[in-house]
N, C-alpha and C positions, 0 to 999 in steps of 0.2 A: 520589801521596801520599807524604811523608816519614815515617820514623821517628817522628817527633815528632809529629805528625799522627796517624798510625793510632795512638800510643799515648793521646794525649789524647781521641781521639774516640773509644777504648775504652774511657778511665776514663768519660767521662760515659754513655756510653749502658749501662755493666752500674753505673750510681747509686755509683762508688766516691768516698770522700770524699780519696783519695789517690794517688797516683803515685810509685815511688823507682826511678831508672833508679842504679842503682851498678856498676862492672865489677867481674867474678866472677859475676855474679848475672842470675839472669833479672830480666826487668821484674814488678817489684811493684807491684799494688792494696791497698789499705785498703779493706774493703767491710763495715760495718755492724762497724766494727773489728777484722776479723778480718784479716790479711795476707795473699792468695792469688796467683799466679802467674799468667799467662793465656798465658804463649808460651814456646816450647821453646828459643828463643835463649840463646845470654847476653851480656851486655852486653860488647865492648873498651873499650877506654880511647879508640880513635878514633870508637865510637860515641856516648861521653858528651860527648866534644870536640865533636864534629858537632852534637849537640842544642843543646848549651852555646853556641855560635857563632850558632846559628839563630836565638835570641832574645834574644842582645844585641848592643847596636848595637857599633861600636868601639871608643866612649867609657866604656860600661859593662862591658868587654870589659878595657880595661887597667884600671880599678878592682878589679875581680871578682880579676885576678892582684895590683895589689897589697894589696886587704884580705884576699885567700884565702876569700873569701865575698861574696855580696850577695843583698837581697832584691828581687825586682820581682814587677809583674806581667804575664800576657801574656792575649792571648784571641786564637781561632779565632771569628772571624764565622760566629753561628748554630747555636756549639756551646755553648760556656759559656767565662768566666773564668777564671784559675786565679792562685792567689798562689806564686811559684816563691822555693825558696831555693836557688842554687847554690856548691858548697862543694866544697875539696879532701878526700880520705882516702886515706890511700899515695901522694900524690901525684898519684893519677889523682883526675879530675873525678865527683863526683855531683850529681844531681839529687832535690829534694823538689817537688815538685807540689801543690798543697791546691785541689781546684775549687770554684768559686765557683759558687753558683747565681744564673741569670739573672732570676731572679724575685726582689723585696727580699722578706725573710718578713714576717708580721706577729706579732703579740703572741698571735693567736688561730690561727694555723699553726704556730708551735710550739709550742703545747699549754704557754704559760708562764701564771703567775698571772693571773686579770684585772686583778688588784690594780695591778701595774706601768703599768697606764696611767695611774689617778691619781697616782702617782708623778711621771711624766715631764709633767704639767699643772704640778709646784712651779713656782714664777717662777725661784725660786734651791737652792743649798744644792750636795750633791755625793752622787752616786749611784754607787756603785761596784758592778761585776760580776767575779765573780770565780770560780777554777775553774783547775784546772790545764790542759795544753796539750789542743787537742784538743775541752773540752768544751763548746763552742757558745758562746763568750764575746765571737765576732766576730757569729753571728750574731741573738744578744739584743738586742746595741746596735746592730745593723742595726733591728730591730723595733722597739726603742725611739723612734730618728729617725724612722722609719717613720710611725709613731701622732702622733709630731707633725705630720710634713708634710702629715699627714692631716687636720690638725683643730684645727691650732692656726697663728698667723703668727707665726712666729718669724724670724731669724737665726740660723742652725748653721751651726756650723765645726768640720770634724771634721780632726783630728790624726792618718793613719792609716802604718803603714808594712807592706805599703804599703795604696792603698787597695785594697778589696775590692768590696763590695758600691757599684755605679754607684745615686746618689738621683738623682731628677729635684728641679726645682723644683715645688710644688705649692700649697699654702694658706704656706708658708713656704720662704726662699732657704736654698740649702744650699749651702756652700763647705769641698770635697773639699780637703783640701793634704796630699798624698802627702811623706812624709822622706825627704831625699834629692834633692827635687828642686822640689818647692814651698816647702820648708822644710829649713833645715842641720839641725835636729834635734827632738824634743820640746820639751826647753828652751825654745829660742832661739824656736818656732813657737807654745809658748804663752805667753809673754810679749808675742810680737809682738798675739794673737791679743786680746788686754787694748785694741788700739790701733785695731780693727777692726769696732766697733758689734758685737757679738754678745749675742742670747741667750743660747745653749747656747753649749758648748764640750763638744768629745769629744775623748778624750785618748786613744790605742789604746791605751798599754802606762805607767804610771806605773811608770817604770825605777829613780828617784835620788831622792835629797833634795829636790834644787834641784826638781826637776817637780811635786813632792809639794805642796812648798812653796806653789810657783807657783799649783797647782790649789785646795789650799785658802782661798787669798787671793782668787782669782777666783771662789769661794762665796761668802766673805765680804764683797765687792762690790757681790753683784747677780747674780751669773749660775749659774744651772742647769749643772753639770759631771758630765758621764759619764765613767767611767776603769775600766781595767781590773786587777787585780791576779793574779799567778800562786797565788793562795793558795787553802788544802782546805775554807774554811769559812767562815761567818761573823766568828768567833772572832777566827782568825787576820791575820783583812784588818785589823782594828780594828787587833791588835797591830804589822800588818806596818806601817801609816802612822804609827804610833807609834816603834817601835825606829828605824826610819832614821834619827830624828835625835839628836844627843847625849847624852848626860842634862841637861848643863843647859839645854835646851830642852826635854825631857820636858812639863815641869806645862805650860806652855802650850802645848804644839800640843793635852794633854788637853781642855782647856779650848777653844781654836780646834774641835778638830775635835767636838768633844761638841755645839758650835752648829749646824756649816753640816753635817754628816750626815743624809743625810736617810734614804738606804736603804742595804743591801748584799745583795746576791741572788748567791749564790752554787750552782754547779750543778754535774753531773757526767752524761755520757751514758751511757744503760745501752740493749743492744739489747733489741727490744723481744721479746715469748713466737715471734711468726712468724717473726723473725730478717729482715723485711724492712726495717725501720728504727731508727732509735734517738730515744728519748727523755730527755727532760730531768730529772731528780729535782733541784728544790731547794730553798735553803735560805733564807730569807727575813729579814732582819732590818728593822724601821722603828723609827727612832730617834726615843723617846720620852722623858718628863719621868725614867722609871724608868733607863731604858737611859743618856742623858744622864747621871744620879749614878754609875753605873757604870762611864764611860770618865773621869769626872772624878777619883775619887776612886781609881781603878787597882785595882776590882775587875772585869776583866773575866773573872774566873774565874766570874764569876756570869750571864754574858750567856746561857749556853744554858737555863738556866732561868726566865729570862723571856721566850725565843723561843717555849718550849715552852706555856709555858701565856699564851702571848698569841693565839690564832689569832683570836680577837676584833677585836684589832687587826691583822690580817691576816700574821702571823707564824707562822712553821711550822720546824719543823726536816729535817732530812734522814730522819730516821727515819720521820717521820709523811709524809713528804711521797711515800717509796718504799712503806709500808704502803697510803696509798692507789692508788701505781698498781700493788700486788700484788692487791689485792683487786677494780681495774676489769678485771685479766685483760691488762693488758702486760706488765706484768713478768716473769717468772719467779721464783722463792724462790731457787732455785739461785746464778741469776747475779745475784741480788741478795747474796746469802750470799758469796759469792764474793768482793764489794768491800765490805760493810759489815757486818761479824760481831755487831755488835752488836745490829740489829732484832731485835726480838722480834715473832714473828707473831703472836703467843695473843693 
């Protein structure tokens, strides 16, 4: 068994969501977010070489040296996936690890709203998931497509870099295109993606203008768009697809995106009171006749208050959404207090 070997097939079997092989250091787990150590080694510079070698071919091998980084993914038959970022620091090579589970989740295994299923039933519009790094934003829009291939015939094309979660074909065809190798980029992948009969389109990472763009024209068409954004909330996601483009483009992407909006589900993991798993806390938005006047008119200083007292129409905030899994006995107050000071428990 190699290095590389015994360390992945220790992150999966002690459930770590992480791996960082760096020299200086021992080999590091992520486990229920916490960073822990598991072996008395420490890493040289010829052991991160060695690994770094093992899982790229030769071709991804001179890329790797001249972008100084790349993403792939690799798998151990029968252990699990893994999405790998590999990257210089001091010059010596590190390794980021993130394993993939071999199971796709569904809507009802990660303990997300029910609500999100009729969501992903829209014909069209644009659904966006959002959450900073880490908190479950690949593996939502796994459950998402999921619940479709389940239950619905569609055409999906997912735009991933790379990809993670393997979909079978089921009630609906699902066509995986990894960047970088199925596709030169977002961009150029979802445009082409326009020319390719699709339902759906999944977008992994809405990065620029031009993708934004792209994606909300491809609402506006006819098709159902999932996409992810790096953003803390609701709020922000609105704003974040707003600001990227000029001001004198402002009033109309208001107006574009206030149409083809359908949801934004925004989330954050907290571990759970046993500390043997982590759960989802989030934050819900569905875009209504109310919510629509308020990205048209650029008061979105007003949106958490009509998340808050919408739960009717299946909307919730962060607050209310962590109050309830304080009170079913996951969470803790502590390590809830800890990320969001503001809850009031009383």
């Amino acid at each position: 068994m190699t290095l590389l070997e015994e360390l992945l097939i220790g992150a999966h079997e002690r459930h770590a969501s992480d791996l960082h092989v760096t020299v200086g250091s021992k080999p590091i787990y992520r486990i229920n977010g916490m960073l822990q150590s598991y072996h008395d080694f420490i890493m040289k510079p010829e052991d991160t070489e060695t690994i770094a070698r093992e899982i790229l071919t030769e071709e991804l091998w001179d890329k790797f040296h001249h972008d100084k980084e790349i993403d792939l993914s690799y798998s151990i038959s029968g252990v699990s996936r893994f999405r790998v970022n590999v990257y210089f620091q001091r010059g010596c090579i590190s390794i980021a690890f993130r394993t993939i589970p071999r199971e796709v989740p569904t809507i009802d295994s990660l303990e997300l709203p029910t609500s999100l299923k009729k969501l992903v039933e829209k014909e069209n519009g644009l659904i966006l998931v959002t959450g900073p790094t880490g908190s479950g934003k690949t593996s939502t829009l796994a459950a998402l497509v999921n619940h479709m291939n389940q239950s619905m015939k569609r055409h999906i094309i997912t735009l991933e870099d790379p990809i993670e979660y393997l979909h079978s074909h089921n009630q609906s065809i699902i066509d995986q295109r990894e960047i970088g190798f199925d596709a030169k980029n977002f961009k150029s992948g979802l445009r082409a993606c326009l020319r390719q009969d699709p339902d759906v389109i999944l977008v992994g990472e809405m990065r620029d203008l031009e993708t934004i763009s792209i994606a909300i024209t491809a609402a506006e068409t006819g098709h159902l768009v999932l996409g992810t954004l790096h953003t803390t909330d609701v709020t922000s996601s609105v704003n974040r697809m707003i600001d990227v483009f000029p001001p004198t483009q402002k009033q109309q992407i208001r107006i574009q995106l206030a149409s083809v909006l359908q949801a934004v589900i925004s989330q954050r993991l907290f571990p759970t009171v046993d500390n043997k798993r982590r759960i989802a806390a989030t934050e819900v938005l569905i875009n209504n006749s109310a919510i629509q006047n308020l990205i048209r008119n650029e008061k979105m200083h007003q949106i958490p208050n009509i998340v808050q007292t919408s739960r009717e129409g299946g909307m919730h905030s962060f607050e209310q959404d962590i109050k309830r899994l304080v009170s079913q006995g996951l969470l803790s107050r502590d390590v809830v207090k800890s990320y969001i000071s503001q809850v009031d428990f009383h």
